[in-house]
FIBAVO-596038 format. One record per residue (C-alpha): x, y, z; residue number from 1. Coordinates in steps of 0.5 Angstrom, whole numbers, plus 2048, in hexadecimal, padded with zeros to 3 digits. Layout:
[atom [X Y Z] NUM]
...
//
This chain:
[atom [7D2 7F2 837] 1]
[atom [7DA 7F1 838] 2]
[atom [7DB 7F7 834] 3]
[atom [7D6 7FB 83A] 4]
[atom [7D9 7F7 840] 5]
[atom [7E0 7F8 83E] 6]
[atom [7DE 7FF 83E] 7]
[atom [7DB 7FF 845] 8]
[atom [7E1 7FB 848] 9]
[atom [7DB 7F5 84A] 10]
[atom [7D9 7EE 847] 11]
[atom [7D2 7ED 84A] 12]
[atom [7CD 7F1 845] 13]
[atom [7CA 7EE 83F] 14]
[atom [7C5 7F0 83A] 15]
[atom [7BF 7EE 83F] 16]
[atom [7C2 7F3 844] 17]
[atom [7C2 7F9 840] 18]
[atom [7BB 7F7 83D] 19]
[atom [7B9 7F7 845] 20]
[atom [7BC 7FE 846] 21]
[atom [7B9 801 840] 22]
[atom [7B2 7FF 841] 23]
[atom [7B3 803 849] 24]
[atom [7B5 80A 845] 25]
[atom [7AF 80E 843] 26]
[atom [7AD 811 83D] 27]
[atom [7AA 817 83F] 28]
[atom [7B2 81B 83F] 29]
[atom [7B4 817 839] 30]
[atom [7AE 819 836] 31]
[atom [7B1 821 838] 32]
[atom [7B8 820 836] 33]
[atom [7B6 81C 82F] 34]
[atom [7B1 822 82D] 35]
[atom [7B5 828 82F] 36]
[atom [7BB 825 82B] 37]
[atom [7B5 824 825] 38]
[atom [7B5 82B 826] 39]
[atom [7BC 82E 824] 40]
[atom [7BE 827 81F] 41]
[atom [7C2 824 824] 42]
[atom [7BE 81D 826] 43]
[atom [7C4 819 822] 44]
[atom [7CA 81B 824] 45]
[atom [7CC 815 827] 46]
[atom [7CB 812 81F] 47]
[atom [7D2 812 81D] 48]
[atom [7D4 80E 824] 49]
[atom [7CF 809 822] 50]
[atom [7D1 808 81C] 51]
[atom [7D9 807 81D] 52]
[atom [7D7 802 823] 53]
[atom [7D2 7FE 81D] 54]
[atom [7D9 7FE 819] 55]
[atom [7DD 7FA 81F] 56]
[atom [7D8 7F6 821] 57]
[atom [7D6 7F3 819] 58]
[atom [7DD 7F4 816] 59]
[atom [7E0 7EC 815] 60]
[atom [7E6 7EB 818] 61]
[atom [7EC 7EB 815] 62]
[atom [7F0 7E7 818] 63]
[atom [7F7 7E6 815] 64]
[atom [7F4 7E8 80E] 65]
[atom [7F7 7EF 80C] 66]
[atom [7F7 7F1 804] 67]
[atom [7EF 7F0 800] 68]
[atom [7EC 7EC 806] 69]
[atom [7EC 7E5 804] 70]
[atom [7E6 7E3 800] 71]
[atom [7E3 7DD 800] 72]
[atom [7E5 7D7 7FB] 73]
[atom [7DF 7D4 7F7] 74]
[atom [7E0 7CD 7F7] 75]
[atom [7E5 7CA 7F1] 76]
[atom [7E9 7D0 7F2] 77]
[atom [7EE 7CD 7F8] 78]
[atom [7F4 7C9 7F7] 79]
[atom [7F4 7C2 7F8] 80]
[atom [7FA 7C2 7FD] 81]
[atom [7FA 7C9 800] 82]
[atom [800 7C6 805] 83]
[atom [804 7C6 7FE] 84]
[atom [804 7CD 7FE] 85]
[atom [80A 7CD 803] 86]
[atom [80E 7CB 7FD] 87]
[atom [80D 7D2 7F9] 88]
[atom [80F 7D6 800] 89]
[atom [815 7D2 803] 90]
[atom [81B 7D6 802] 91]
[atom [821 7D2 7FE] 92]
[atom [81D 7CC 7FC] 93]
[atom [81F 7C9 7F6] 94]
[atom [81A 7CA 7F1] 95]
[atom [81A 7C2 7EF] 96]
[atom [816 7C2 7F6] 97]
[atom [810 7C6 7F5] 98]
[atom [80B 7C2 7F1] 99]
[atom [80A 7C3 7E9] 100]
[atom [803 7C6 7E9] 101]
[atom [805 7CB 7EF] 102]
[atom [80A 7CD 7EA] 103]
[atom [806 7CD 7E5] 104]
[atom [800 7D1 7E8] 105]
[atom [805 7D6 7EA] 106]
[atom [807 7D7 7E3] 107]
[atom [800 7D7 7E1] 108]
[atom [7FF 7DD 7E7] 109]
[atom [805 7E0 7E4] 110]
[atom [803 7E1 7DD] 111]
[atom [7FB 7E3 7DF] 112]
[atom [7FF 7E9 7E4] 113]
[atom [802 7EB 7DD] 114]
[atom [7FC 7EB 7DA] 115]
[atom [7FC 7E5 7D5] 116]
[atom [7F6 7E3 7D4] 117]
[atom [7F1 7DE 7D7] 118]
[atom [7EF 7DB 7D0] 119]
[atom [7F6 7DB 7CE] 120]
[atom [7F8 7D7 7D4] 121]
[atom [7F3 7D2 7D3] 122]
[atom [7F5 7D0 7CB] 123]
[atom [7FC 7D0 7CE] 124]
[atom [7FA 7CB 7D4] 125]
[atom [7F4 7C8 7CF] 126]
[atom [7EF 7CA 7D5] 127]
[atom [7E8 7CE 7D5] 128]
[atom [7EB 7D6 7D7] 129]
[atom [7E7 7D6 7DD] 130]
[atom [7EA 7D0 7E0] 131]
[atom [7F1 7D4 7DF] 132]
[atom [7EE 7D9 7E3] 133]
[atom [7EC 7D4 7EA] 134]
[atom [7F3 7D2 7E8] 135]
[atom [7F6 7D8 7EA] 136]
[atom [7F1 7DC 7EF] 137]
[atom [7F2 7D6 7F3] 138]
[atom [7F9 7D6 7F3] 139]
[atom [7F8 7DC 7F5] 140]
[atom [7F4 7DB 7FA] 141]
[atom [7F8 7D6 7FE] 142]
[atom [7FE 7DA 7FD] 143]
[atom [7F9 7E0 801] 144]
[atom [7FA 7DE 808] 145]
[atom [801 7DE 808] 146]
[atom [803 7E4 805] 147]
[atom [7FE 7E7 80A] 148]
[atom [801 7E4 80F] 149]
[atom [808 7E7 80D] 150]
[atom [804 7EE 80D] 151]
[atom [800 7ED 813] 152]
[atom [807 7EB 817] 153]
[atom [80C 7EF 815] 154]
[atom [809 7F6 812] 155]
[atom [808 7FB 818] 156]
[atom [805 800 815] 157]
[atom [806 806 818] 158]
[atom [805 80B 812] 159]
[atom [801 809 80C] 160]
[atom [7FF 80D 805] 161]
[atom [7F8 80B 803] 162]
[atom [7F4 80B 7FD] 163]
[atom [7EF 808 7F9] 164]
[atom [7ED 806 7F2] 165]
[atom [7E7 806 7EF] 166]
[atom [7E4 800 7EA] 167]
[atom [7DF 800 7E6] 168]
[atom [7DB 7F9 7E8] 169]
[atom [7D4 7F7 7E4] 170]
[atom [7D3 7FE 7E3] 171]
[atom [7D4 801 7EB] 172]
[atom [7DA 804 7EE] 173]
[atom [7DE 801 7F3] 174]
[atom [7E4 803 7F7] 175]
[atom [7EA 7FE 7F8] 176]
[atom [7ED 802 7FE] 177]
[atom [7F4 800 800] 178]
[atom [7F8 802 806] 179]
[atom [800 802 804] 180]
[atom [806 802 80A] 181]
[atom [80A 808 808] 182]
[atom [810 804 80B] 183]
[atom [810 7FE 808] 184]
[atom [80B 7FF 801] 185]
[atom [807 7FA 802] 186]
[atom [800 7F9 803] 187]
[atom [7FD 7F9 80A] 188]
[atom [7F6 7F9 807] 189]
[atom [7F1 7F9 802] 190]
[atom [7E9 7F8 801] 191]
[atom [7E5 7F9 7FC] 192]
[atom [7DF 7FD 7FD] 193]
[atom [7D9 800 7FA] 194]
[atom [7DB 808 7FD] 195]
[atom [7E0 80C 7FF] 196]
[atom [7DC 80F 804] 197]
[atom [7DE 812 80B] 198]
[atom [7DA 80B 80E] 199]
[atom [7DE 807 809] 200]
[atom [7E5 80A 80C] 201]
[atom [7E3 808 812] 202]
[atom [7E1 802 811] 203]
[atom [7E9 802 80D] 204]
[atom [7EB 805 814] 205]
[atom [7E8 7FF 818] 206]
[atom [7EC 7F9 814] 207]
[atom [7F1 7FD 816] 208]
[atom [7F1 7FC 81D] 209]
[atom [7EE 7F6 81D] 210]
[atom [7F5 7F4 819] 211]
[atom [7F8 7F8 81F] 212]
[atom [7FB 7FD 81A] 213]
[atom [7F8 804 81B] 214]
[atom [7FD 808 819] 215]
[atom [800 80E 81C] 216]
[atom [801 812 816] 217]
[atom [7FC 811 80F] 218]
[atom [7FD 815 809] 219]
[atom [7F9 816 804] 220]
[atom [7F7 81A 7FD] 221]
[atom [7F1 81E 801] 222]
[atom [7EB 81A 801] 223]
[atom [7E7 81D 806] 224]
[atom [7E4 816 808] 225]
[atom [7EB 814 80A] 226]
[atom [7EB 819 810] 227]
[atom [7E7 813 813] 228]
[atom [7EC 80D 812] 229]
[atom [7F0 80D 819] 230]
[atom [7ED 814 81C] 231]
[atom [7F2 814 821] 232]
[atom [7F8 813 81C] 233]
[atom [7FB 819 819] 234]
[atom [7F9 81A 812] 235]
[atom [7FE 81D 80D] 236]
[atom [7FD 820 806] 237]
[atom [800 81E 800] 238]
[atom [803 824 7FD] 239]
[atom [803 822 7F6] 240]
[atom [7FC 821 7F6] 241]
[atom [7FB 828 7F9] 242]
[atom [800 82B 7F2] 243]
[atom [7FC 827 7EE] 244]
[atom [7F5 82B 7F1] 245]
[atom [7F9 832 7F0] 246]
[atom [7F8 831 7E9] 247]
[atom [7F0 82E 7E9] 248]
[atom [7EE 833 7ED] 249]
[atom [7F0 838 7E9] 250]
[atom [7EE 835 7E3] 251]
[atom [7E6 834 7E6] 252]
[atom [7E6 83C 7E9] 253]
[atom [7EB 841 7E3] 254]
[atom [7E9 841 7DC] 255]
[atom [7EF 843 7D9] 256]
[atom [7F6 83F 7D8] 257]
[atom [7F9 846 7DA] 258]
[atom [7F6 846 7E0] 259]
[atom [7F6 83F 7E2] 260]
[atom [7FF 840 7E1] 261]
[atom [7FF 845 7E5] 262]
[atom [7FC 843 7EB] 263]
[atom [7FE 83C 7EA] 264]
[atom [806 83E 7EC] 265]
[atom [804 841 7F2] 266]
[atom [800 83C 7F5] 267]
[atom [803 837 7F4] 268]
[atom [80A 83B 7F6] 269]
[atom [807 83A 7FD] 270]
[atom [80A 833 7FF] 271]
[atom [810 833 7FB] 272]
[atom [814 834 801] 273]
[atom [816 82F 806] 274]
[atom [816 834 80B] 275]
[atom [80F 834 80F] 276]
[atom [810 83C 811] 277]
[atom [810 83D 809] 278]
[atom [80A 839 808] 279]
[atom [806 83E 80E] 280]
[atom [809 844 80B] 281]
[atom [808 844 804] 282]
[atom [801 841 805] 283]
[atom [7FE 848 809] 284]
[atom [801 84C 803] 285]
[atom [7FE 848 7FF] 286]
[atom [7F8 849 804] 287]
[atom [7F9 851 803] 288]
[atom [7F9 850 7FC] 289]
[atom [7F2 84C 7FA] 290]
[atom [7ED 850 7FA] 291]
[atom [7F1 854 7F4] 292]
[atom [7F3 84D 7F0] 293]
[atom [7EC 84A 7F2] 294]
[atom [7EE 844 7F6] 295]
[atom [7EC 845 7FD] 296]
[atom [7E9 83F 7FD] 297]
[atom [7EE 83A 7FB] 298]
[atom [7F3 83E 800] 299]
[atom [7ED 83D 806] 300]
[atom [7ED 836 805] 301]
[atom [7F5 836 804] 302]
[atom [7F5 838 80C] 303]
[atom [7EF 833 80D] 304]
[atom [7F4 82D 80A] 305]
[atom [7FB 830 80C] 306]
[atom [7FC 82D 814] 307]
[atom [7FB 826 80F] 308]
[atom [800 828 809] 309]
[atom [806 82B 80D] 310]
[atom [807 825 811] 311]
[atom [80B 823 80C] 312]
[atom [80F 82A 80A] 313]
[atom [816 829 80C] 314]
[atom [814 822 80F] 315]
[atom [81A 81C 80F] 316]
[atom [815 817 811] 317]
[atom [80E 819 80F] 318]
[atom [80D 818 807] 319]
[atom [80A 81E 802] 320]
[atom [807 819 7FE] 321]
[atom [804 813 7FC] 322]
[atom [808 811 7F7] 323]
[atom [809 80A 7FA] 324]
[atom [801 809 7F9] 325]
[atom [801 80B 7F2] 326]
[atom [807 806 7F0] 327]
[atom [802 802 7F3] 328]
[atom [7FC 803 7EF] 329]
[atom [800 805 7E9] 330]
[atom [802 7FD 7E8] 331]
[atom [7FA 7FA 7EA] 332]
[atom [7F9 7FF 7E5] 333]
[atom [7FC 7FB 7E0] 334]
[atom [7F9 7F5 7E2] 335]
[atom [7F3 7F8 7E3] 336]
[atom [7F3 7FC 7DC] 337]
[atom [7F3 7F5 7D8] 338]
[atom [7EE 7F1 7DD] 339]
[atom [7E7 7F5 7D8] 340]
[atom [7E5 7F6 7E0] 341]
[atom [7E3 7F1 7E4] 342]
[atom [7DC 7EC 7E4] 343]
[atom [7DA 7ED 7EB] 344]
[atom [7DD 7EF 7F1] 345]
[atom [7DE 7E8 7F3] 346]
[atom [7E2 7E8 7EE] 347]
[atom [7E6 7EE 7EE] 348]
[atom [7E9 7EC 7F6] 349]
[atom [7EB 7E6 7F3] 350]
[atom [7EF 7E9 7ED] 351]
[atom [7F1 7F0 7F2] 352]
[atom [7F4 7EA 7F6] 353]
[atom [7F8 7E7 7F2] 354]
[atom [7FA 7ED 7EF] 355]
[atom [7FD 7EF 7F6] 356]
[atom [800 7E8 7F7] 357]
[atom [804 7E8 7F0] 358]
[atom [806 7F0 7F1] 359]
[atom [809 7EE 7F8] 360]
[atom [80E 7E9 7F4] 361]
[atom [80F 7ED 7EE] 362]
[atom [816 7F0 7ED] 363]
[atom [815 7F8 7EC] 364]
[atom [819 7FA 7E6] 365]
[atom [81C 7FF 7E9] 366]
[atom [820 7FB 7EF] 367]
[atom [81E 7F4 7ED] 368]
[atom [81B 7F3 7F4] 369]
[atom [815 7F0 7F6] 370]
[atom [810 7F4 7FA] 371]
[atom [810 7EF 800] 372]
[atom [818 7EE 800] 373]
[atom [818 7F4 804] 374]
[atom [813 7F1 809] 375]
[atom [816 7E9 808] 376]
[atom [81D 7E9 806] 377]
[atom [81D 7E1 804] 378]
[atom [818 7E3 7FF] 379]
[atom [81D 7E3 7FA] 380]
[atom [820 7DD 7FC] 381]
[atom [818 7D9 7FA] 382]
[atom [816 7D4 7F4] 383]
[atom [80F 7D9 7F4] 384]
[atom [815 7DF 7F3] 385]
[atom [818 7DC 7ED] 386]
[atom [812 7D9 7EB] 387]
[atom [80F 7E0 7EA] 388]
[atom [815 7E4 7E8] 389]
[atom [819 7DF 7E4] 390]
[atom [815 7DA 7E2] 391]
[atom [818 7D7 7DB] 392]
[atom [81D 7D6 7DF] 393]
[atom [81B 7D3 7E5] 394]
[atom [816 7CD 7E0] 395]
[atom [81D 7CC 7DC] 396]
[atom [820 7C9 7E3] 397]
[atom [81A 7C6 7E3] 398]
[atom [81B 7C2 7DE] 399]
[atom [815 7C6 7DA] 400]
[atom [818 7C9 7D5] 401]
[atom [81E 7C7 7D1] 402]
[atom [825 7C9 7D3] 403]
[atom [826 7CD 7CD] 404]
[atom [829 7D5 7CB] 405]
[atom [825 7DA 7CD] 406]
[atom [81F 7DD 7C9] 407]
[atom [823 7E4 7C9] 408]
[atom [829 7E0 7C6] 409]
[atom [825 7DD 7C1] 410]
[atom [822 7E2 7BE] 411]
[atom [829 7E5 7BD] 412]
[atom [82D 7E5 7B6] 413]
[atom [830 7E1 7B5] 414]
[atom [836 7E5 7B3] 415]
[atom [836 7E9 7BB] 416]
[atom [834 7E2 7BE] 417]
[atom [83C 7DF 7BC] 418]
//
């Protein structure tokens, strides 16, 4: 009803006046109109609008939580002084200051984000395996809101590269959809759902607005449901995944090595250029040459595509690919390969939590950045970081581990150590 007096500019009509209102109509014209759209199959069409409407009436509110949506915490599973989490996150705080277990929960998480396993970390810590994990998952969790705050502040969002993965749960697939600011490379949002189908983008689409983040500008791999995430946002095609489908074409539709060669050259010559001109040139003389090399329907579907994979030809500001999305995936596939699968999908939020929280403040080897520097500079600068990045030593100025050469240096001969 706030919805229907906004839209009508009043605020005096409840649920009682509509009933009233529909109770004056009679049913003899709607009877009419209903059966002569029985007739030609077009009694719903307004079903798509119902159904989008349902998506934003039931969607949970989002609030400030961006990334995997907070799970709830079962019971056990939350620290005992949540408020001593502003130590791990408090920029030049000396590490003598957060408390002993912070630092070795944040050890512990760092271990289990390189795939340590549980049962070794639970006979080094004399506990059962599955308290190291209500360990770790609910560091996780307390860490969660403030990352997400970060994410949610700072992160504007107006181009986006989205994809999804797919993980196999008690023998039924799901789909962990992530969306990933092209700016910055960080995770604006991510759900775990049971489909990726165009009512699933959607509902992706609805988050993302709810957040206050519907993006000008989504580029995807080409699944055809992304068309539904943000209708009003331009959609680009990765091009690199467009080369890739060159070559799976040919392989379903030609027979030969021979004849998948030859055509492939001149298929995928179409958009190396970076000139849109050359692009529609070279794609209506393939057009004329078709029906000879037998791939009339692959160039048809070309020009369906094509206003979605020359945007970004020639283009300073619009990515070709979604290369950093695949980065993304790359390292949760390393996590994920080791994890067997996941218990349930409980479970799985948890785990795909922390992994985001961790990836956020793990150094990539090619820059010895984090992600969220990026967005928080002062990371850096935080006991969480080096606790993550460096973690020997920050427990040696502790006073956990004994001040002693370094193991590199002890594993040295002793010829090339003097």
């Amino acid at each position: 009803m706030p919805r229907v007096n906004a839209q009508l500019g009043r605020d005096d009509l409840t649920a009682a006046n509509i009933d009233s209102a529909v109770e004056q109509i009679s049913c003899v014209p709607v009877l009419k109109t209903v059966r002569r759209q029985l007739e030609v199959g077009h009694v719903q069409y307004r079903e798509a609008y119902l159904l989008a409407e349902m998506l934003e009436s039931v969607s949970p509110q989002v609030a400030q939580y961006a990334g995997v949506g907070m799970p709830r915490a079962d019971r056990g599973m939350k620290l005992a002084d949540p408020t001593a989490l502003t130590a791990l996150v408090t920029p030049d705080l000396p590490l003598q200051q957060v408390p002993d277990s912070l630092c070795w929960l944040t050890f512990l998480m760092t271990l289990f984000y390189w795939n340590v396993p549980l049962s070794v970390l639970g006979r080094w810590c004399g506990v059962h395996k599955t308290t190291i994990l209500r360990w770790v998952l609910g560091l996780a969790l307390a860490l969660w809101p403030i990352v997400s705050q970060w994410l949610v502040e700072r992160v504007k969002a107006q181009m986006v590269s989205v994809d999804e993965k797919w993980l196999k749960i008690r023998g039924r697939w799901q789909y962990w959809f992530v969306v990933l600011d092209v700016t910055t490379e960080l995770p604006v949002l991510a759900a775990l759902l049971p489909s990726r189908s165009q009512w699933a983008c959607r509902w992706v689409g609805c988050q993302l607005r709810r957040l206050k983040k519907a993006p000008q500008v989504i580029i995807t791999d080409g699944l055809p449901a992304y068309a539904y995430l943000v209708q009003e946002a331009k959609h680009i095609l990765c091009r690199l995944h467009h080369q890739q489908g060159v070559t799976r074409w040919l392989k379903q539709h030609c027979t030969t090595e021979a004849e998948i060669n030859t055509r492939k050259t001149v298929m995928k010559k179409v958009f190396q250029t970076q000139d849109k001109r050359t692009v529609r040139r070279r794609l209506a003389r393939l057009r004329e040459q078709a029906p000879e090399l037998g791939i009339t329907t692959w160039v048809t579907g070309v020009e369906e595509k094509l206003p979605r994979l020359i945007g970004s030809v020639g283009s300073v500001r619009l990515p070709s690919t979604t290369n950093a999305i695949e980065r993304f995936f790359r390292a949760f596939q390393r996590f994920y390969t080791t994890r067997g699968g996941f218990h349930s999908v409980r479970s799985a939020k948890r785990e795909l939590l922390l992994f985001v929280v961790v990836s956020l403040f793990t150094q990539r080897a090619t820059d010895a950045q984090a992600p969220i520097e990026v967005l928080v500079p002062e990371a850096r600068r935080m006991p969480l970081y080096r606790l993550i990045n460096d973690p020997f030593r920050a427990l040696q100025e502790r006073g956990h581990v004994k001040e002693q050469p370094t193991i590199a240096e002890l594993l040295l001969p002793k010829a090339a150590a003097d």
